[in-house]
C-alpha positions in Angstrom: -11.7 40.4 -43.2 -9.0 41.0 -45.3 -7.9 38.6 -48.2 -4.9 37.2 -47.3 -6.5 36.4 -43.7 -9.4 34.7 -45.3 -7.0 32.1 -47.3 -4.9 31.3 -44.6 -7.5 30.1 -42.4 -9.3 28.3 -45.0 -6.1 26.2 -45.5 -6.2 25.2 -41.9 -9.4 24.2 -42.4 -8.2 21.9 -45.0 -5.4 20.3 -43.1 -8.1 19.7 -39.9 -10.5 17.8 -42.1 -8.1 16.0 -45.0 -6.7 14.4 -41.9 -8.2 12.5 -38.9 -7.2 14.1 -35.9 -5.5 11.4 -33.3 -4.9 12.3 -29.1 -1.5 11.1 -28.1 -0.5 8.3 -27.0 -0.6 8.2 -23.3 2.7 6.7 -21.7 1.5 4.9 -18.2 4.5 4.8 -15.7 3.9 1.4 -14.0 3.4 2.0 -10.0 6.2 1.1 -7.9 5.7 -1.2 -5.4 6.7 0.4 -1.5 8.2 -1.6 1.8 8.4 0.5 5.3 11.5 -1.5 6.0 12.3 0.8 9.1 9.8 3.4 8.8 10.4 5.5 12.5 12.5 5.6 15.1 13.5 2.6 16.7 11.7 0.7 14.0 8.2 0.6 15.1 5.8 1.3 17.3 6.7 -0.6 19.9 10.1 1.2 19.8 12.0 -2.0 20.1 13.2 -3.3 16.6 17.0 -2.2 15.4 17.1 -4.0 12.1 18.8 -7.1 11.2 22.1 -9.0 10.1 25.5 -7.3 12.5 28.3 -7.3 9.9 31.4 -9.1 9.5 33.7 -5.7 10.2 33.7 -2.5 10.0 34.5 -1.0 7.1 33.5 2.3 5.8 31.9 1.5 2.8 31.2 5.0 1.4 30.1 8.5 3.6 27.6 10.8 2.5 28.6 14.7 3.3 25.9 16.2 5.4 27.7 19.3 6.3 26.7 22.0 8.9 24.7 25.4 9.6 23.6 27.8 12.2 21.0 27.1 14.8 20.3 29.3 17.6 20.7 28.1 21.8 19.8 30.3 24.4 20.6 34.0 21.8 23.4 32.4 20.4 24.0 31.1 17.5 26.5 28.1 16.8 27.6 25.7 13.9 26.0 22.2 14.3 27.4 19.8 11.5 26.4 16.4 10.9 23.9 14.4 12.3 22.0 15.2 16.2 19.9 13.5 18.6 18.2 11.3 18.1 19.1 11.1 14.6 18.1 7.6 13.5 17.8 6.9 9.4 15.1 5.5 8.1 14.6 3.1 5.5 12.6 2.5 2.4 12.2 -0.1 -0.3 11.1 1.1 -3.9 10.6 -1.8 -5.8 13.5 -3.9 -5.5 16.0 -0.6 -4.4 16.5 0.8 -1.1 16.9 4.3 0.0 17.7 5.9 3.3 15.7 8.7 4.5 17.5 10.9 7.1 17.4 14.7 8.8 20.5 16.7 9.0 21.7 19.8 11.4 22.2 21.5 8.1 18.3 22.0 8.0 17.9 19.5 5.0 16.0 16.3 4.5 17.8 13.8 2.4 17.1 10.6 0.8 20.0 8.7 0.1 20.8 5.5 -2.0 21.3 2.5 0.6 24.1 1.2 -1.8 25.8 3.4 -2.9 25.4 6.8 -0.9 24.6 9.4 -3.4 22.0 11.9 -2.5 18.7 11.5 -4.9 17.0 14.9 -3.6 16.8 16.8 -0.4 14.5 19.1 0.7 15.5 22.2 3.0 13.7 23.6 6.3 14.1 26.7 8.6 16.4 25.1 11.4 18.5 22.1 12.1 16.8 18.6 12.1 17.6 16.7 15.0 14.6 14.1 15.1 14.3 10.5 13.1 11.4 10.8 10.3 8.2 8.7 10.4 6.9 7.5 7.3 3.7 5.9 6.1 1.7 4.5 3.4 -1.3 7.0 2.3 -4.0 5.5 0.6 -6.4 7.7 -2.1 -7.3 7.7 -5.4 -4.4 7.3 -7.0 -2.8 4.6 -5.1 -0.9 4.1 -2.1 2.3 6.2 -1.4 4.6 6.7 1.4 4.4 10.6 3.4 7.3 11.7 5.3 6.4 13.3 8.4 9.7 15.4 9.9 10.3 17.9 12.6 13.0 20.4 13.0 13.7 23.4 15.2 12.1 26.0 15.3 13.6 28.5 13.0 16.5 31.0 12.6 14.3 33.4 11.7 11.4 32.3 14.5 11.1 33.7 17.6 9.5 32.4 20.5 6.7 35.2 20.1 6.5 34.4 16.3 3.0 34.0 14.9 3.7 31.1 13.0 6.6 28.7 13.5 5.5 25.5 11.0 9.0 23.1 12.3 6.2 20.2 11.4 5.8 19.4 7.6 4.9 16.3 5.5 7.0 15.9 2.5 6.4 13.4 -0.5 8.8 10.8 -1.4 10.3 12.4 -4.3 11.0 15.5 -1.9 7.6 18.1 -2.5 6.3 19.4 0.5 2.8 18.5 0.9 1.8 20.8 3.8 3.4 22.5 7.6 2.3 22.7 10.8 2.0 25.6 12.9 3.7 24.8 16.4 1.9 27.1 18.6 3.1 29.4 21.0 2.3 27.8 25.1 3.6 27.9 28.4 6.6 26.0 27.1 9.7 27.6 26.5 10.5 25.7 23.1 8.4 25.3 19.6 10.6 23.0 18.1 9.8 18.8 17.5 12.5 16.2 17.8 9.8 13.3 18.1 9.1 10.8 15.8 5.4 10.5 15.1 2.6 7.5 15.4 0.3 7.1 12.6 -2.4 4.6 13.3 -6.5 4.6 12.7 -6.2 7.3 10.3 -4.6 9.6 13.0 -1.0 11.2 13.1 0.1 11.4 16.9 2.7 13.9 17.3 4.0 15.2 20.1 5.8 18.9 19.9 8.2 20.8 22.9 5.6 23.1 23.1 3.8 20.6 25.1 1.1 19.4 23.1 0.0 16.2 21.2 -1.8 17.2 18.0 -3.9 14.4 16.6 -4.3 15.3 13.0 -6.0 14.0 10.5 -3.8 12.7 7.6 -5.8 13.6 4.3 -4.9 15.7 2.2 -8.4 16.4 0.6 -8.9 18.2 4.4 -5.8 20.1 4.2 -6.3 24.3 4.2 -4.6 27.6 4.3 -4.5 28.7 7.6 -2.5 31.3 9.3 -0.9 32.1 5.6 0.5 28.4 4.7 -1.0 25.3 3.8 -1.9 23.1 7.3 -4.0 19.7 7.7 -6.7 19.6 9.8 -6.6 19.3 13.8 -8.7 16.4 15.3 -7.8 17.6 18.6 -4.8 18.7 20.9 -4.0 17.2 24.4 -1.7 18.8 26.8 0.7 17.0 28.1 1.5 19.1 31.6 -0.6 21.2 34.4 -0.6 23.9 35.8 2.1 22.9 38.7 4.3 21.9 36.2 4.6 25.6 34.9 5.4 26.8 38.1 7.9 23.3 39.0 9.7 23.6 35.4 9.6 26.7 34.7 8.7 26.2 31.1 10.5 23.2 30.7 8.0 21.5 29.5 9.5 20.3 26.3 8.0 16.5 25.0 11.2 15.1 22.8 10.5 11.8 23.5 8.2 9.5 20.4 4.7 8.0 21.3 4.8 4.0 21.8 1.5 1.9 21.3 0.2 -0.4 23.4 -3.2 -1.9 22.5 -5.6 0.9 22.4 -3.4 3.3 24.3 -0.6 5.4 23.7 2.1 6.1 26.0 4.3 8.9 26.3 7.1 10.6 28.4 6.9 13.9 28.5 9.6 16.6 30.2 6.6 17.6 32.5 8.0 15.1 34.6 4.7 12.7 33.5 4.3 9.1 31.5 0.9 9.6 30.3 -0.8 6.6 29.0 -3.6 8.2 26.3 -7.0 6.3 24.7 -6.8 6.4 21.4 -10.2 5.7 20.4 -11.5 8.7 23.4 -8.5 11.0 22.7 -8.2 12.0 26.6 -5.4 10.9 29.1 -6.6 7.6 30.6 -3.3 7.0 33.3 -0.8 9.4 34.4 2.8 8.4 36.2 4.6 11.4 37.7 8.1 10.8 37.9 8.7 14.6 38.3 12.5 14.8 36.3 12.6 16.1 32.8 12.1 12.9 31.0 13.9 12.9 27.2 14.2 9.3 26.3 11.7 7.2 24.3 9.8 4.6 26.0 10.5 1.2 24.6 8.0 -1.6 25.0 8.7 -5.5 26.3 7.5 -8.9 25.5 5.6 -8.8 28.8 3.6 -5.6 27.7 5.5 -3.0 30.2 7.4 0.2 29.6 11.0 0.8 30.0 11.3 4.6 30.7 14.8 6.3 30.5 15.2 8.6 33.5 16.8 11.8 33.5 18.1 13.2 37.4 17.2 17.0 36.6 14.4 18.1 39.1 15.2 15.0 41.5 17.7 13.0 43.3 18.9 10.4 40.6 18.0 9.6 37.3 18.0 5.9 35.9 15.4 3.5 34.4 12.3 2.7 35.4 10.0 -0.3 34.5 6.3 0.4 34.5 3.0 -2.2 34.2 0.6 0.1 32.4 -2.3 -2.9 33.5 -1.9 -1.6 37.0 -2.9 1.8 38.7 -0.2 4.2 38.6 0.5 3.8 42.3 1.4 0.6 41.9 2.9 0.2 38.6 6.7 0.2 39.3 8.1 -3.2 38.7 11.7 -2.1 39.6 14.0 1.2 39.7 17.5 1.2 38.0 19.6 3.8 39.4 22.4 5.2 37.6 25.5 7.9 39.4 25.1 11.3 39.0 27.6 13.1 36.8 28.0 16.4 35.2 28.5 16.0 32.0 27.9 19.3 29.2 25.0 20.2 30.5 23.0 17.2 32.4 23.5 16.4 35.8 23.3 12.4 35.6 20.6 9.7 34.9 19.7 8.5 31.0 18.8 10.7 28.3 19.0 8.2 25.3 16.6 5.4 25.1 17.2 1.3 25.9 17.8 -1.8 23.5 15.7 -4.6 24.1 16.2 -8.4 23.5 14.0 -10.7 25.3 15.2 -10.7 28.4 18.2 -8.5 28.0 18.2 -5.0 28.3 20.8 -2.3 27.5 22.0 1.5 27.9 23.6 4.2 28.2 24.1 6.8 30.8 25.6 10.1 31.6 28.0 8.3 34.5 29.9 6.7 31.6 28.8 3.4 31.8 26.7 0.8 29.6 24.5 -0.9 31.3 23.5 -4.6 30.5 20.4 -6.0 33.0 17.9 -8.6 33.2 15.0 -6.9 33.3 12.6 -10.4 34.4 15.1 -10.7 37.3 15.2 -8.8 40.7 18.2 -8.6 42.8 17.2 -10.1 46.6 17.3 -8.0 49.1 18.0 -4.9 47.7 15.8 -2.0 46.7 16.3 1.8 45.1 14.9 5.3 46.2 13.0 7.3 43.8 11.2 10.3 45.1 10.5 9.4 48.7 9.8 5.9 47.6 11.9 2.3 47.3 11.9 0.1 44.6 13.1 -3.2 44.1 16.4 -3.7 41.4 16.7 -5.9 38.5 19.5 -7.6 38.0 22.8 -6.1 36.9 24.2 -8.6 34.7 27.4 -6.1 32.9 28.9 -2.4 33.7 31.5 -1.3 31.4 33.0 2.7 31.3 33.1 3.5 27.8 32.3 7.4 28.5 29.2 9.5 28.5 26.8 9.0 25.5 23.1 9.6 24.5 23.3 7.7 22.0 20.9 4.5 22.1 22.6 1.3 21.9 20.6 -1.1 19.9 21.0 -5.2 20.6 20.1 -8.1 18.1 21.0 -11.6 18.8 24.1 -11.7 21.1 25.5 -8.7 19.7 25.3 -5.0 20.8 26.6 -1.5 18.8 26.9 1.5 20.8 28.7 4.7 20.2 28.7 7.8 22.1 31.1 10.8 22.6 34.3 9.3 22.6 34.2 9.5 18.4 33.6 5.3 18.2 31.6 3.1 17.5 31.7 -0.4 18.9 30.3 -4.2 18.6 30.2 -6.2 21.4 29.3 -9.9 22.0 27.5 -11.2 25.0 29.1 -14.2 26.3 28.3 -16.5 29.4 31.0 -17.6 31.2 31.3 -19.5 34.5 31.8 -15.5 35.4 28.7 -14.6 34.6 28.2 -12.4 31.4 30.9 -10.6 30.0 31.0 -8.5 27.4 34.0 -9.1 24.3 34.9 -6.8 22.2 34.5 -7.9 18.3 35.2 -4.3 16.2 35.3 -0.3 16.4 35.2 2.4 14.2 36.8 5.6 14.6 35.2 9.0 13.9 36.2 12.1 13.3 33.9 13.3 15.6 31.4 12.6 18.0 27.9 10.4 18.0 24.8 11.6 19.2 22.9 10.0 16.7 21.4 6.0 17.0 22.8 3.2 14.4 20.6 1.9 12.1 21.5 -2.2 11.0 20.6 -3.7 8.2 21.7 -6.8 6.2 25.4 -6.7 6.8 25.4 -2.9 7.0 25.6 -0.1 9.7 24.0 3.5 8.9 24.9 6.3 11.2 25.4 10.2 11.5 28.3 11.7 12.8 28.9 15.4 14.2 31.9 15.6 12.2 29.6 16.5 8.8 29.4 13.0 7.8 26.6 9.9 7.6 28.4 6.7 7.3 27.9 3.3 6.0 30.1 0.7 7.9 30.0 -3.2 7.0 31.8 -5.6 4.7 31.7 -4.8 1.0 30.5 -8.7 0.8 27.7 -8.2 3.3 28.6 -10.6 5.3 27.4 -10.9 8.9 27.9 -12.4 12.1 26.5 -16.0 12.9 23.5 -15.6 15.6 
C-alpha cells in the first residue's frame, strides 16, 4: 500500500470515530383515509344505485379532453373518440378530495379531479376501453388501499389466435400496474372484457367475451409470471355457454354484461342467450334461464329480490325486459314480459341493449324503437299477456312512452327525477309528475353535445359526470351545487 493511500484512509477513520454516526430521520407520510363513493358500475352490487343530489341546471362546468384512437371491428380499423359503452365514471374519496376514475376509447385509464377536471395520471392499455372500472379496498401489511380492476379490448396488435391477449389488469391508485390477465382463446369469437367486476369473500368475479367467469384470487403475495407477464392466481373458471350454443351463436358467445349479487349467489346474463344464477361459496352454476337472444345489458336487482334483465331481439322474435324470481325454478320464474318494437337501428335489430333505472316501484329504459319506457314493475296490466319464445307472459304496467330516439345509454332515476341521453347528442332531466292523467313526464333541462352518448351519467351532489363520443367527459351542474328539492 502505497503512502499517500495509507493517509487518506486513515483520515476517514478519524472523521468515523471523532463523530457519532446518526441514521436519518425517517419522514412518515400519514395514511390517507379512502371512501368507495361509487366504486362500479351502477354503483354496487346490486346494480341499482345512480348517486345522489339532481342539479339545479345544466351547466357545463369544465370538460376533460379524452381524445380518440384506433380500434379494430370486423379487419377494420376506425377512430373511436371519447367515451363508449357502458362507460360509467367511478368515484373515489381520498381524504376529504374526490377524484373520478374513468376508461377512455383512447386506450387510457384516467383519474380525474371531481372539482376541477384536470387529469392527475393516466395509465395506457393495448385497445380502447369501453367498460366502467371496479374498485376495492385491499387489505395487507401495509394498510388498506383501493385496486382498480379494468378491462379493455383486446388489442391492436392481438389477434384472435394470439397467445396472450392480457385486456384484464389491476392498476394502483396512483396509476402502477399491479399485474394482467390473460384472456384466453375459446369457442367465442371475441377476447375483449367490457364488464365491471364483483369482488366479494376474497374473490374477484369477472366475466370476459371469451365466455368465461374467472374467479381469481385477489392477493398479490399469490401473483406469478405466467405466459411471459405477471398474472394472479386462478381459483377456478366457469363457462358460461354449451355446446348448442356454439353451433346456435356461432361464436357469439360474448358475456358484456356485470355480475349482480344476490345472497349467496351471483347472477349473470350472458350472450349465450342464458341468465345463470352461480353459488358462490360451491363455484358451480346452481340455476340456469334460457332466454336464447344475445343478452348485453346488466341485470339490475329490486327491493323484492328479483332480476330485471334487458332483452335484446337478435336470435328471437322481440326483445324487451324481462322480470325473473330467482327463489323459483327456472320454469317458473317469469313474473312478467315487457315487449319492446323491433327496429333497425346501426346494427341491432330491436329490444334493449342498455340496462334499467330503478326506484322503488318505478322502473325505467331505453330501447332501440326510440322510446323511454317508464313501468310499474309491482303492477300487471289485466288481461293482457306477451309472447316470448313459444310462451305468454303477463305485462306490467306501462305507466309513460316518450320517442326521444334510439339510445343504449342507461337512464338512471333518483327521487322524481330521471337523466337519460342517447344518440340524439343530449342529455335530458325529466320530472315524474301525477296528474289526474296519469303520469307524465316534464321536461326540466337539456344539454347539447357535440356528439353522441353511449356512455351512462354518473350524479353526484349537484353534479352530472358523463363521456361523450365527441372526445370529451363533461361535468354538467350549477357552479353553486345546488340541486333539485326531492
Amino acid at each position: 500500500m502505497n503512502y499517500i493511500g495509507l493517509v487518506i484512509r486513515l483520515f476517514i477513520l478519524c472523521l468515523l470515530f471523532s463523530q457519532p454516526f446518526q441514521f436519518p430521520e425517517k419522514t412518515l407520510m400519514p395514511a390517507k383515509e379512502y371512501e368507495l363513493i361509487y366504486p362500479t358500475f351502477l354503483g354496487n352490487y346490486e346494480r341499482n344505485f345512480y348517486g345522489l343530489g339532481i342539479p339545479d341546471t345544466l351547466i357545463l362546468l369544465w370538460k376533460n379532453y379524452i381524445g380518440g384512437a384506433e380500434t379494430r371491428v370486423g379487419g377494420k380499423f376506425y377512430q373511436w373518440s371519447g367515451t363508449g359503452w357502458p362507460g360509467q365514471p367511478t368515484l373515489i374519496k381520498e381524504d376529504n378530495h374526490t377524484f373520478l376514475v374513468v376508461g377512455g376509447l383512447d386506450h387510457r385509464l384516467r383519474k380525474i379531479d371531481a372539482e376541477t377536471g384536470e387529469t392527475v395520471w393516466y395509465y395506457r392499455f393495448d385497445d380502447a376501453i369501453k367498460g366502467t372500472a371496479t374498485i376495492f379496498l385491499y387489505q395487507d401489511s401495509c394498510g388498506e388501499r383501493p385496486i382498480i380492476l379494468q378491462g379493455s379490448r383486446r388489442g391492436l396488435g392481438k389477434f384472435l389466435y394470439s397467445k396472450v391477449v392480457p385486456s384484464f389488469r389491476a392498476i394502483d391508485i396512483q396509476g402502477k400496474e399491479l399485474w394482467r390477465l390473460n384472456i384466453e382463446r375459446t369457442e367465442s369469437y371475441s377476447r375483449d372484457v367490457d364488464a365491471s367486476a364483483l369482488v366479494v369473500d376474497s374473490m374477484i368475479f369477472l366475466p370476459a367475451e371469451n365466455g368465461i367467469l374467472y374467479v381469481i384470487d385477489p392477493s398479490l403475495n399469490r401473483i406469478e409470471k405466467r405466459e411471459g407477464i405477471v398474472q394472479p392466481r386462478i381459483i377456478k373458471k366457469i363457462r358460461l355457454y354449451n355446446n348448442s350454443d356454439v353451433i346456435r351463436h356461432r361464436g357469439n358467445l360474448v358475456v358484456e354484461s356485470s355480475p349482480v349479487l344476490l345472497g349467496d349467489r351471483l347472477f349473470i346474463a350472458a350472450g349465450s342467450g342464458h341468465i345463470y344464477g352461480i353459488d358462490i361459496e360451491r363455484l358451480e352454476i346452481v340455476w340456469d334461464f334460457y332466454v336464447g337472444s344475445d343478452l348485453d345489458g346488466t341485470i339490475s336487482l329490486t327491493q323484492d329480490s328479483c332480476l330485471i334483465v334487458p332483452v335484446e331481439k337478435q336470435y328471437i322474435s322481440q326483445g324487451g325486459i324481462l322480470k325473473l324470481d330467482p327463489a323459483k325454478e327456472p320454469d317458473s320464474a317469469v313474473v312478467w314480459f315487457f315487449p319492446t318494437l323491433n327496429n333497425q337501428f346501426a346494427f341491432w335489430e330491436g329490444g334493449v341493449v342498455g340496462s334499467v333505472g330503478l326506484n322503488d316501484s318505478l322502473l325505467v329504459f331505453r330501447a332501440i324503437d326510440g322510446y323511454l319506457y317508464l313501468l310499474n314493475h309491482y303492477l300487471l296490466r289485466p288481461d293482457t299477456s306477451a309472447r316470448l319464445n313459444r310462451k305468454r307472459y303477463p305485462v306490467p304496467r306501462l305507466l309513460s312512452k316518450t320517442y326521444l330516439g334510439p339510445s343504449i345509454s342507461t337512464p338512471i332515476i333518483i327521487q322524481k327525477y330521471i337523466i337519460t341521453a342517447g344518440y340524439d347528442n343530449r342529455i335530458m332531466v325529466f320530472r315524474i309528475l301525477n296528474s289526474e292523467q296519469g303520469v307524465q313526464l316534464r321536461l326540466i333541462d337539456k344539454f347539447l353535445f357535440g356528439g353522441s352518448i353511449e356512455s351512462t351519467p354518473l350524479v353526484w351532489k349537484g353534479r352530472i359526470y358523463i363521456g361523450c363520443r365527441d372526445g370529451y367527459l363533461y361535468c354538467l351542474g350549477s357552479p353553486d351545487k345546488k340541486t333539485k328539492e326531492p
